[in-house]
C-alpha positions as a printed NumPy array, in Angstrom:
array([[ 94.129, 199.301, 139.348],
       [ 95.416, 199.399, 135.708],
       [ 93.026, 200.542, 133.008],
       [ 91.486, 197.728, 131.128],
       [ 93.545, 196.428, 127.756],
       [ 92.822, 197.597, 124.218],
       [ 94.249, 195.945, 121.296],
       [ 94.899, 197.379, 117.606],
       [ 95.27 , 194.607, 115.356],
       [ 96.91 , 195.43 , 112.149],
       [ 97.49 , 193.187, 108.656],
       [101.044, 192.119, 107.964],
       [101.134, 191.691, 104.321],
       [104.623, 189.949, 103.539],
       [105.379, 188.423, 107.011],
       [107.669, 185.929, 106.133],
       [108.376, 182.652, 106.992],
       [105.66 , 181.493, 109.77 ],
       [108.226, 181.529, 113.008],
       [106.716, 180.476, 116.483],
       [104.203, 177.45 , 118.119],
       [101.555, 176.336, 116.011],
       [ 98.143, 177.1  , 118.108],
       [ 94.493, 175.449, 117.179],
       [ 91.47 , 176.871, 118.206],
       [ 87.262, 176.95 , 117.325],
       [ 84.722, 178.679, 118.494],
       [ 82.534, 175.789, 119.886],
       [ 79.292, 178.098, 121.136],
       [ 78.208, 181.366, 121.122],
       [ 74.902, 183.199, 122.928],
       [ 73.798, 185.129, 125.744],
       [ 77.008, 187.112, 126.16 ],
       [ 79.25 , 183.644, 126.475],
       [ 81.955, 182.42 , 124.071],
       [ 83.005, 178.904, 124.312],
       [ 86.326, 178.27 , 122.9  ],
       [ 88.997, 175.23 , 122.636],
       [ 92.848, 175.36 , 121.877],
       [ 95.332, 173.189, 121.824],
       [ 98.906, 174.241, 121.992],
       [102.413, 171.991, 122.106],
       [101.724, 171.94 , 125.802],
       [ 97.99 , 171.124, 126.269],
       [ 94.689, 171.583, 125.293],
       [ 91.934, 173.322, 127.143],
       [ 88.712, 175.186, 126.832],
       [ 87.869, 178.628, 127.488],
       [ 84.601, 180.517, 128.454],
       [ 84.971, 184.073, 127.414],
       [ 82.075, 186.325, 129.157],
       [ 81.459, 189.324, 131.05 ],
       [ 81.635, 193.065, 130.419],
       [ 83.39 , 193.784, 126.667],
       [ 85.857, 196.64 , 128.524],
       [ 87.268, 193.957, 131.374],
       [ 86.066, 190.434, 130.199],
       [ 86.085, 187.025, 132.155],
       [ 88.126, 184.318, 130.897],
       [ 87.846, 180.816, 132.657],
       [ 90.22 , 178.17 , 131.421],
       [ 89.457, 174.768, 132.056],
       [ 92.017, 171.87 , 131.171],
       [ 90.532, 168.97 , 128.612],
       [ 92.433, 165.785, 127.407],
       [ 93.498, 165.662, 123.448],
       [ 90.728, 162.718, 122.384],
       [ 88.163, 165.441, 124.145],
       [ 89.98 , 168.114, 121.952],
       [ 89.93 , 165.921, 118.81 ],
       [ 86.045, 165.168, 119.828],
       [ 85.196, 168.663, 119.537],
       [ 87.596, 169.827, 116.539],
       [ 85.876, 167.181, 114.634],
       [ 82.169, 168.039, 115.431],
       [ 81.426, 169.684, 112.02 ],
       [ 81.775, 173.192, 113.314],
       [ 83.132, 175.647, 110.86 ],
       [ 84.428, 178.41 , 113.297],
       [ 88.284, 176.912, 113.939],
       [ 91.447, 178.419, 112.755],
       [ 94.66 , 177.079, 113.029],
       [ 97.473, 179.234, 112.877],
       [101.427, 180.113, 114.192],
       [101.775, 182.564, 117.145],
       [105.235, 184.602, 117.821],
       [106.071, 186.805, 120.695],
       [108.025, 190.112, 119.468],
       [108.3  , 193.487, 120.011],
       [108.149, 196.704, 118.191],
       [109.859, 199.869, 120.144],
       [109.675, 198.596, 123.451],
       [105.925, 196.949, 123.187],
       [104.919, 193.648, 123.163],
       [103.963, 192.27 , 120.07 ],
       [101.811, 188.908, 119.299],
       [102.017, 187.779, 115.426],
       [ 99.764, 185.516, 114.089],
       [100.42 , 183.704, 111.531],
       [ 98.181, 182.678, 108.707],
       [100.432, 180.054, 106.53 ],
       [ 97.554, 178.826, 104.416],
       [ 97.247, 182.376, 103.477],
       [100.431, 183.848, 103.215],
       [100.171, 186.815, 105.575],
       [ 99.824, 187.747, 109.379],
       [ 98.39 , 189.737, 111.968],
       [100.364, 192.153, 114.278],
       [ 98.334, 191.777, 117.519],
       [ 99.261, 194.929, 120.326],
       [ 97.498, 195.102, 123.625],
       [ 97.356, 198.767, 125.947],
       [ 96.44 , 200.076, 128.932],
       [ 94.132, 202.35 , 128.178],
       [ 92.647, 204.117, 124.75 ],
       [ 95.135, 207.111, 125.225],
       [ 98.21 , 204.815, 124.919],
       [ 96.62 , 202.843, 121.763],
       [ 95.742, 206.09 , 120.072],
       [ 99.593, 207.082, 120.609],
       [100.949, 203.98 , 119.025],
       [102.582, 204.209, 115.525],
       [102.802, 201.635, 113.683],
       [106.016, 200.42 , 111.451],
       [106.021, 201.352, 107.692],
       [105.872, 197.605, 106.476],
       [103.328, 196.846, 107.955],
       [ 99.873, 196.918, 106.764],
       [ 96.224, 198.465, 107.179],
       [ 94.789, 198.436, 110.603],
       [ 92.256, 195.962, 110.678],
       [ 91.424, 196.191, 114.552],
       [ 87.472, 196.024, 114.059],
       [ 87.087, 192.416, 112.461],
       [ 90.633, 191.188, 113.005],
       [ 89.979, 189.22 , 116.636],
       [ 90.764, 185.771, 116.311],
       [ 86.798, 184.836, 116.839],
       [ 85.817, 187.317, 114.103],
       [ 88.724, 185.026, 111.81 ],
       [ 86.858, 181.787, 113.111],
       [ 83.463, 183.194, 112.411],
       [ 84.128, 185.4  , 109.357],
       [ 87.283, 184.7  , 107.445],
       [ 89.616, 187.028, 107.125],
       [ 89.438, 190.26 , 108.492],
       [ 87.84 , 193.673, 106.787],
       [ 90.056, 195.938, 106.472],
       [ 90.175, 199.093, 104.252],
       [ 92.381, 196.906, 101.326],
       [ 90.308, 193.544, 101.399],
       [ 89.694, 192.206,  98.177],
       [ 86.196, 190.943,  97.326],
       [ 86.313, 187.566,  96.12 ],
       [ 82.866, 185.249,  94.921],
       [ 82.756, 181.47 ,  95.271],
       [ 80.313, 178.319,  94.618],
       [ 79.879, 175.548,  96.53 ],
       [ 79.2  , 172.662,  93.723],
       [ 76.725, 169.734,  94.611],
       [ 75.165, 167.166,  92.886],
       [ 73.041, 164.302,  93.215],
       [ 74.171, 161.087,  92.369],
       [ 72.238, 157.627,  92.976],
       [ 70.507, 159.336,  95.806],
       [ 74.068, 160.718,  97.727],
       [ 74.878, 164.414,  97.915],
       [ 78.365, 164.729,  96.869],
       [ 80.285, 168.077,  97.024],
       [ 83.098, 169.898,  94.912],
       [ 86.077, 170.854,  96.435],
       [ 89.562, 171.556,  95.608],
       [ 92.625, 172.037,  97.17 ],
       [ 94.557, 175.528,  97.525],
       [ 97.633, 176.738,  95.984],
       [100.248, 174.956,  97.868],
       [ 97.484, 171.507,  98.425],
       [ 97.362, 171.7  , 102.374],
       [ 93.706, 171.988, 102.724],
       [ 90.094, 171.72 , 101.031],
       [ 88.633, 174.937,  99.574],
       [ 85.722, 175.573,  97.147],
       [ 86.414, 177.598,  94.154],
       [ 86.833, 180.717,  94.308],
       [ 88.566, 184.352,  92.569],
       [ 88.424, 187.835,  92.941],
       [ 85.614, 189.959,  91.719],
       [ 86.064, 191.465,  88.033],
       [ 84.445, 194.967,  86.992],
       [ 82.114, 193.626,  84.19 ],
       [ 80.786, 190.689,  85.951],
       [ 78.591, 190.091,  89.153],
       [ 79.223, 188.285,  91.772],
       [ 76.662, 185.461,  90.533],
       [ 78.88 , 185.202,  87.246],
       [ 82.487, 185.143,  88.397],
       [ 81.364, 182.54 ,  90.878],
       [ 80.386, 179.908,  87.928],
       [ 83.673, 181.028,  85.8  ],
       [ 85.478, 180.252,  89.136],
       [ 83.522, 177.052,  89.793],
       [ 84.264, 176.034,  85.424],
       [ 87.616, 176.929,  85.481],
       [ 89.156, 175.536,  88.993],
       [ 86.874, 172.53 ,  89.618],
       [ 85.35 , 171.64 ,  86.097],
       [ 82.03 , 172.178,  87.605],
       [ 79.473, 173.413,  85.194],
       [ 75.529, 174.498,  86.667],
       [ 73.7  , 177.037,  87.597],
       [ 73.661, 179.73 ,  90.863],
       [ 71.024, 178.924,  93.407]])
Protein backbone atom coordinates (compact mmCIF):
# COMPACT_ATOMS: atom_id res chain seq x y z
CA UNK A 1 0.00 0.00 0.00
CA UNK A 2 1.41 3.48 -0.91
CA UNK A 3 2.07 5.92 1.91
CA UNK A 4 -0.63 8.44 2.33
CA UNK A 5 -0.22 11.95 0.14
CA UNK A 6 1.31 15.15 1.49
CA UNK A 7 1.06 18.33 -0.28
CA UNK A 8 3.41 21.57 -0.08
CA UNK A 9 1.59 24.38 -1.37
CA UNK A 10 3.69 27.27 -2.34
CA UNK A 11 2.69 31.16 -3.54
CA UNK A 12 3.31 31.97 -7.17
CA UNK A 13 3.77 35.61 -7.19
CA UNK A 14 3.79 36.66 -11.02
CA UNK A 15 1.96 33.61 -12.54
CA UNK A 16 0.85 34.96 -15.57
CA UNK A 17 -1.97 34.85 -17.57
CA UNK A 18 -4.70 32.50 -15.71
CA UNK A 19 -4.37 29.26 -18.25
CA UNK A 20 -6.67 26.16 -17.51
CA UNK A 21 -10.73 25.34 -16.50
CA UNK A 22 -12.31 27.73 -14.38
CA UNK A 23 -13.45 25.62 -11.09
CA UNK A 24 -16.17 27.01 -8.33
CA UNK A 25 -16.34 25.78 -5.07
CA UNK A 26 -17.75 26.75 -1.12
CA UNK A 27 -17.49 25.29 1.81
CA UNK A 28 -21.24 24.66 2.59
CA UNK A 29 -20.75 23.02 6.39
CA UNK A 30 -18.27 22.32 8.68
CA UNK A 31 -18.36 20.24 12.32
CA UNK A 32 -17.71 17.10 13.91
CA UNK A 33 -14.75 16.14 11.72
CA UNK A 34 -17.02 16.56 8.28
CA UNK A 35 -16.49 19.09 5.47
CA UNK A 36 -19.26 19.63 3.10
CA UNK A 37 -18.19 21.05 -0.10
CA UNK A 38 -19.77 21.92 -3.73
CA UNK A 39 -17.95 22.51 -7.16
CA UNK A 40 -18.88 22.98 -10.29
CA UNK A 41 -16.56 22.47 -13.16
CA UNK A 42 -17.19 22.76 -17.27
CA UNK A 43 -18.32 19.20 -16.90
CA UNK A 44 -20.64 19.04 -13.83
CA UNK A 45 -21.33 19.99 -10.56
CA UNK A 46 -21.29 17.88 -7.46
CA UNK A 47 -20.85 17.85 -3.75
CA UNK A 48 -18.27 16.45 -1.66
CA UNK A 49 -18.10 15.18 2.01
CA UNK A 50 -14.56 15.37 3.15
CA UNK A 51 -14.10 13.25 6.58
CA UNK A 52 -12.09 10.74 8.20
CA UNK A 53 -8.55 10.50 9.56
CA UNK A 54 -6.38 13.93 8.48
CA UNK A 55 -3.27 11.39 7.22
CA UNK A 56 -5.73 9.19 4.69
CA UNK A 57 -9.08 11.17 4.47
CA UNK A 58 -12.54 10.05 2.99
CA UNK A 59 -13.86 11.83 0.13
CA UNK A 60 -17.48 10.92 -1.11
CA UNK A 61 -18.61 12.66 -4.25
CA UNK A 62 -22.08 12.84 -4.94
CA UNK A 63 -23.44 14.29 -8.37
CA UNK A 64 -26.05 17.48 -7.99
CA UNK A 65 -27.86 19.33 -10.91
CA UNK A 66 -26.67 23.17 -11.68
CA UNK A 67 -30.16 24.97 -10.24
CA UNK A 68 -29.15 22.71 -6.93
CA UNK A 69 -25.56 24.18 -7.40
CA UNK A 70 -26.83 27.74 -8.02
CA UNK A 71 -29.28 27.04 -4.82
CA UNK A 72 -26.44 26.55 -2.64
CA UNK A 73 -23.79 29.13 -4.19
CA UNK A 74 -26.40 31.64 -3.54
CA UNK A 75 -27.29 30.78 0.15
CA UNK A 76 -25.37 33.75 1.70
CA UNK A 77 -22.40 31.67 2.68
CA UNK A 78 -19.13 33.46 2.56
CA UNK A 79 -16.69 30.42 2.31
CA UNK A 80 -16.63 30.02 -1.86
CA UNK A 81 -13.77 30.73 -4.09
CA UNK A 82 -13.74 30.67 -7.58
CA UNK A 83 -10.66 30.24 -9.30
CA UNK A 84 -8.60 28.64 -12.66
CA UNK A 85 -6.93 25.19 -12.20
CA UNK A 86 -3.89 23.96 -14.61
CA UNK A 87 -2.23 20.64 -14.69
CA UNK A 88 1.76 21.02 -15.09
CA UNK A 89 4.76 19.71 -14.05
CA UNK A 90 7.96 20.75 -12.53
CA UNK A 91 11.03 18.08 -12.97
CA UNK A 92 9.09 15.15 -13.51
CA UNK A 93 6.19 15.90 -10.71
CA UNK A 94 2.85 16.71 -11.09
CA UNK A 95 1.93 20.06 -10.56
CA UNK A 96 -1.75 21.65 -9.86
CA UNK A 97 -1.81 25.67 -10.25
CA UNK A 98 -4.43 27.56 -8.99
CA UNK A 99 -5.21 30.44 -10.15
CA UNK A 100 -6.39 33.49 -8.32
CA UNK A 101 -7.35 36.14 -11.28
CA UNK A 102 -9.12 38.56 -8.99
CA UNK A 103 -5.88 38.68 -7.25
CA UNK A 104 -3.24 38.50 -9.57
CA UNK A 105 -1.23 35.53 -8.31
CA UNK A 106 -1.38 31.63 -7.87
CA UNK A 107 -0.75 28.70 -5.93
CA UNK A 108 1.67 25.84 -6.94
CA UNK A 109 -0.19 22.83 -5.43
CA UNK A 110 2.37 19.35 -5.22
CA UNK A 111 1.09 16.16 -3.74
CA UNK A 112 3.78 13.06 -2.31
CA UNK A 113 3.92 9.89 -1.15
CA UNK A 114 5.19 10.17 1.91
CA UNK A 115 6.93 13.15 4.19
CA UNK A 116 10.48 11.93 3.06
CA UNK A 117 9.73 12.66 -0.64
CA UNK A 118 8.04 16.23 0.24
CA UNK A 119 10.95 17.16 2.43
CA UNK A 120 13.25 16.29 -0.74
CA UNK A 121 11.38 18.50 -3.11
CA UNK A 122 13.01 21.80 -4.29
CA UNK A 123 11.22 24.18 -5.39
CA UNK A 124 11.91 26.53 -8.67
CA UNK A 125 13.57 29.97 -8.07
CA UNK A 126 10.45 32.02 -9.34
CA UNK A 127 8.43 30.83 -7.40
CA UNK A 128 7.38 32.08 -4.13
CA UNK A 129 7.21 31.43 -0.20
CA UNK A 130 5.86 28.15 0.89
CA UNK A 131 2.63 28.72 2.23
CA UNK A 132 1.64 24.92 2.83
CA UNK A 133 0.03 25.56 6.42
CA UNK A 134 -2.98 27.95 5.45
CA UNK A 135 -2.78 27.59 1.68
CA UNK A 136 -5.60 24.53 1.27
CA UNK A 137 -8.28 25.61 -0.79
CA UNK A 138 -10.81 25.43 2.45
CA UNK A 139 -8.39 27.56 4.50
CA UNK A 140 -8.76 30.22 1.08
CA UNK A 141 -12.68 29.75 1.43
CA UNK A 142 -12.62 30.22 5.14
CA UNK A 143 -9.72 32.66 5.59
CA UNK A 144 -8.66 34.59 2.55
CA UNK A 145 -5.59 34.30 1.35
CA UNK A 146 -3.08 32.23 2.70
CA UNK A 147 -0.31 33.16 5.62
CA UNK A 148 2.66 32.88 4.50
CA UNK A 149 6.01 34.32 5.78
CA UNK A 150 5.59 37.60 3.08
CA UNK A 151 1.76 38.36 3.65
CA UNK A 152 1.03 41.82 3.89
CA UNK A 153 -1.30 43.04 6.65
CA UNK A 154 -3.99 44.98 5.29
CA UNK A 155 -7.16 46.79 7.61
CA UNK A 156 -10.64 47.31 6.20
CA UNK A 157 -14.28 48.74 7.24
CA UNK A 158 -17.34 47.53 6.42
CA UNK A 159 -19.56 50.94 6.08
CA UNK A 160 -23.35 50.82 7.14
CA UNK A 161 -25.87 53.13 7.66
CA UNK A 162 -29.34 53.53 8.46
CA UNK A 163 -31.56 55.05 6.21
CA UNK A 164 -35.55 55.31 6.58
CA UNK A 165 -35.34 52.22 8.66
CA UNK A 166 -33.12 49.93 5.81
CA UNK A 167 -29.55 48.87 6.52
CA UNK A 168 -27.65 49.71 3.51
CA UNK A 169 -23.94 48.74 3.07
CA UNK A 170 -20.73 50.29 1.34
CA UNK A 171 -19.03 48.50 -1.11
CA UNK A 172 -16.83 49.04 -3.97
CA UNK A 173 -15.53 47.32 -6.69
CA UNK A 174 -11.73 46.11 -7.11
CA UNK A 175 -9.08 47.24 -9.35
CA UNK A 176 -10.04 45.74 -12.57
CA UNK A 177 -14.34 46.07 -11.43
CA UNK A 178 -15.09 42.18 -11.50
CA UNK A 179 -16.37 41.89 -8.06
CA UNK A 180 -17.67 43.71 -4.74
CA UNK A 181 -15.07 44.44 -2.04
CA UNK A 182 -15.13 46.74 1.03
CA UNK A 183 -12.38 49.17 1.39
CA UNK A 184 -9.48 48.30 2.23
CA UNK A 185 -5.16 49.10 2.18
CA UNK A 186 -2.20 47.95 3.67
CA UNK A 187 -1.16 48.74 7.16
CA UNK A 188 1.17 51.97 7.57
CA UNK A 189 3.87 52.23 10.51
CA UNK A 190 2.37 55.34 12.29
CA UNK A 191 -1.16 54.34 12.24
CA UNK A 192 -3.28 51.42 13.81
CA UNK A 193 -5.21 49.27 12.35
CA UNK A 194 -8.47 51.20 13.66
CA UNK A 195 -7.09 54.39 11.74
CA UNK A 196 -5.96 53.17 8.33
CA UNK A 197 -9.27 51.38 8.18
CA UNK A 198 -11.35 54.89 8.22
CA UNK A 199 -8.57 56.60 5.79
CA UNK A 200 -9.28 53.48 3.62
CA UNK A 201 -13.06 53.63 4.10
CA UNK A 202 -12.70 58.09 3.30
CA UNK A 203 -10.58 57.73 0.58
CA UNK A 204 -11.98 54.58 -1.61
CA UNK A 205 -15.71 54.73 -0.74
CA UNK A 206 -16.33 58.40 0.53
CA UNK A 207 -17.51 56.92 3.69
CA UNK A 208 -16.89 59.06 6.67
CA UNK A 209 -17.83 57.50 10.62
CA UNK A 210 -16.50 56.07 13.24
CA UNK A 211 -14.84 52.28 14.13
CA UNK A 212 -17.17 50.07 16.07
Amino acid sequence: MKPPLKERVFHLPDPGPPLGEPLWLACVSRGQGREVWIQRDSRACFLEVHGGHPAAPEVQRIDISGPDFDRLWNSGISHRVEIVRQSSEWNGQPVVIDFFPDRQSALARIAFHGAAQARRFRKPLQWGGEVTEGGSLRDLALHGWPQGDDTEIQAGAVPFLHKKGVLHIVLITNSSGSRWIIPKGRMEAHLTPQEVALMEAAEEAGAIGRIE
